[in-house]
N, C-alpha and C positions, 0 to 999 in steps of 0.2 A: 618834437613830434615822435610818434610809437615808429618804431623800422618794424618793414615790411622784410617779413620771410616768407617767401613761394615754396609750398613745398610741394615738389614734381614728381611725388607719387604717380599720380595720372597718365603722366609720359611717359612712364616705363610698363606703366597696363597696357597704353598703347602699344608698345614696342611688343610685347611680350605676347601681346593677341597674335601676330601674325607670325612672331619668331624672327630672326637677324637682326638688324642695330637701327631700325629706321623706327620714331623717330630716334636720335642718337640722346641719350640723357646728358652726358658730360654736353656738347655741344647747347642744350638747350640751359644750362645749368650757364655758359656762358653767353647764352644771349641774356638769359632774364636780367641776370649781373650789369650788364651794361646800356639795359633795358632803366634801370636805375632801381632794382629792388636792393633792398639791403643787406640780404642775406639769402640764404639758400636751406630748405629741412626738408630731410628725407626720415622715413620710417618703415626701415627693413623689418619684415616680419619670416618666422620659422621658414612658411613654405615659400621667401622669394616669391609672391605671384605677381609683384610689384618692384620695386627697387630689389637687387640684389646686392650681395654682401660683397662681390667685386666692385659693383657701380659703384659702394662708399668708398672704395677704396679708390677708384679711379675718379673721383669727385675729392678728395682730398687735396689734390696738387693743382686744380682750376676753381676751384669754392678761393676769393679773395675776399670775398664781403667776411657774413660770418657765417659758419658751418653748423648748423644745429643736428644732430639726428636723435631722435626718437624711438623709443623701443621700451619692453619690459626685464627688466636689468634682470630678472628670475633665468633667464635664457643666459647659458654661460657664453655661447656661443657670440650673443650678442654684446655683452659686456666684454667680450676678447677684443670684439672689432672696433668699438667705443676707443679700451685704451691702446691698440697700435693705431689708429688714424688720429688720436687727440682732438676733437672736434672744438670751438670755441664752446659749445654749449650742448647739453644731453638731457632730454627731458625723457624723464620716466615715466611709462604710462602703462598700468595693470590694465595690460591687454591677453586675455586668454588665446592657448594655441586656436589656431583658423579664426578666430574671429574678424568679420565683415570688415566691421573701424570700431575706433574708439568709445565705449558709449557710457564709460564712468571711472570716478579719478580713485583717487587712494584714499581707504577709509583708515586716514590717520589717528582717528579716534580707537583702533582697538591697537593695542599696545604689543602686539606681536607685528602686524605692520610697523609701525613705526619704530620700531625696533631693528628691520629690517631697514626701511630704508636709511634710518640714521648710518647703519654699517656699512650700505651699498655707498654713498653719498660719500665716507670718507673716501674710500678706495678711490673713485671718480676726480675728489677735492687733491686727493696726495700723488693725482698726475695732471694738473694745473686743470679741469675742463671746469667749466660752471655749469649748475647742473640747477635743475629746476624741475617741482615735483607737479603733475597734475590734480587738478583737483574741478569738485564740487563744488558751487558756491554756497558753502554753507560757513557763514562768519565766525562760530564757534570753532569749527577746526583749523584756522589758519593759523594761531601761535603754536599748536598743536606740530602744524607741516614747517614753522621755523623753526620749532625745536630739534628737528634733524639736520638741521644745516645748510638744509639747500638755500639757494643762494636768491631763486626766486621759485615761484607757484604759476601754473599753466592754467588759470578759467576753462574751464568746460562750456563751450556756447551752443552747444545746439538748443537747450530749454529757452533759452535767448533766440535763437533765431526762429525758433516755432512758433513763439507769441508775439514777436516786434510786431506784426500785422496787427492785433487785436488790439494789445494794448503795451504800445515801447515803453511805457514810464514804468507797468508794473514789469516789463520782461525784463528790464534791466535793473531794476532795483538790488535784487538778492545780491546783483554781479558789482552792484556801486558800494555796498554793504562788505562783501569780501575782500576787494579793491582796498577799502577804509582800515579793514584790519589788517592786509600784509603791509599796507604802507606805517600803519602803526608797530606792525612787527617786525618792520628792518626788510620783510622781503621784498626781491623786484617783482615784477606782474607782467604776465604776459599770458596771451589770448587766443582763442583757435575751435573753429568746428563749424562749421557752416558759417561763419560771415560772408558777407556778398556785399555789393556796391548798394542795393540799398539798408540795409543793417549796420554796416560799420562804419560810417560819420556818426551818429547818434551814439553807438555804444561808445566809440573813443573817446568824444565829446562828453559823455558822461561818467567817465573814468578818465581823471585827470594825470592819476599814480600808471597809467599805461605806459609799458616798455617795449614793448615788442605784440605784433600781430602775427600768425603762422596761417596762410590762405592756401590752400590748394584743389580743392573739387570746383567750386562754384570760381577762382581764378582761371582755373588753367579750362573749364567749360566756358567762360566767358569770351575766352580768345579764340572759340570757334567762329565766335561770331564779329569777333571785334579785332582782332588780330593781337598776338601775342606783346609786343611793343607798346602797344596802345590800350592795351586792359593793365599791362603791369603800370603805366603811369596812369591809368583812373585811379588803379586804388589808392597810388599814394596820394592823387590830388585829394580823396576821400580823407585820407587824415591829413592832410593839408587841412581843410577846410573844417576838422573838428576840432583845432587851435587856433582857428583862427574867431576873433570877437565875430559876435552877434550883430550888426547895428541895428539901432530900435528907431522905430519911423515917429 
């Protein structure tokens, strides 16, 4: 089954709207944990408006599951705090200073990028992390993003979660296509951007090569309503139930 990584961005905007430690990240970092998620990803950004670069650091000695953090390795600042914390996993993601969120991966196709990250990716590999490149579902560039080493590729899903409603078979097509070629290219696969409880059984389900999912706005909005405890075990019963057979009547 794909491991569920929360990532508790949200908790630290909270915190950070009103100023002092309330709600507390490390603390929430250990309920999710024991809450049954599999892992924990934060994605410090330049200006801290969210997770800050202490919190990785104080998230490093209570993170047991696995530790992901995310960022754009271009920031040296960021890549310092990658290799003193050693996180189990670092996905890089060309994210420009102040931007909102995430809204496109690495165009491994122009040979100055990939060039780049081929470099960033040793340095990352030759202090044990495993590192994993974001991308576009676009099936042409996936042996492209294995030729720099990383060890697996991040799907891009909001184009996915803005069509499930219309039509899931073609929203997720591009993403069963990408899927097809890292699994043929040796990378792992892992996934993140808007999934929600109703979107991600079907995309799991139709990505079989899935390793890992990264959920945080539409999780951790979910446990306003549902309680924190009890949204972090929906979603995994969600990928429970997209390994689990079909029966036909």
């Amino acid at each position: 089954m794909p491991h569920l990584s929360v990532n508790i961005n949200k908790i630290a905007t909270l915190r950070n709207s009103r100023g002092g430690d309330v709600p507390n990240v490390v603390q929430a970092a250990k309920a999710i944990q024991e809450f049954g998620a599999d892992g924990i990803t934060v994605h410090p950004r330049p200006d801290e408006r969210h997770i800050t670069y202490q919190d990785v650091r104080d998230l490093k000695s209570v993170v047991y599951t696995e530790f992901n953090i995310e960022g754009n390795p271009r920031e040296e600042k960021f890549v310092a705090l990658v290799l003193k914390t050693r996180p189990t996993q670092v996905t890089l993601v060309p994210d420009a200073p102040g931007q909102l969120t995430s809204n496109h991966g690495w165009r491994v196709d122009i040979p100055e990028e990939q060039a780049y990250l081929t470099s960033i990716i040793e340095v990352f590999h030759n202090a044990g992390i495993r590192t994993s490149v974001f991308l576009d579902p676009v099936p042409e560039w996936v042996p492209l993003a294995a030729e720099t080493g990383a060890d697996r590729m991040e799907l891009y899903t909001e184009a996915y979660a803005r069509d499930y409603e219309y039509d899931k078979a073609a929203a997720v097509a591009p993403y069963v296509a990408a899927g097809k070629a890292a699994y043929k290219a040796g990378l792992g696969l892992n996934a993140g951007h808007d999934l929600n409880l109703q979107n991600l059984a079907y995309f799991s389900r139709s990505l079989p090569w899935l390793n890992e999912v990264s959920i945080g706005h539409a999780l951790i909005a979910d446990a306003l309503y549902l309680g924190l405890e009890n949204t972090v075990q929906m979603y995994q019963r969600a990928l429970l139930s997209s390994r689990q057979p079909v029966l036909q009547r």
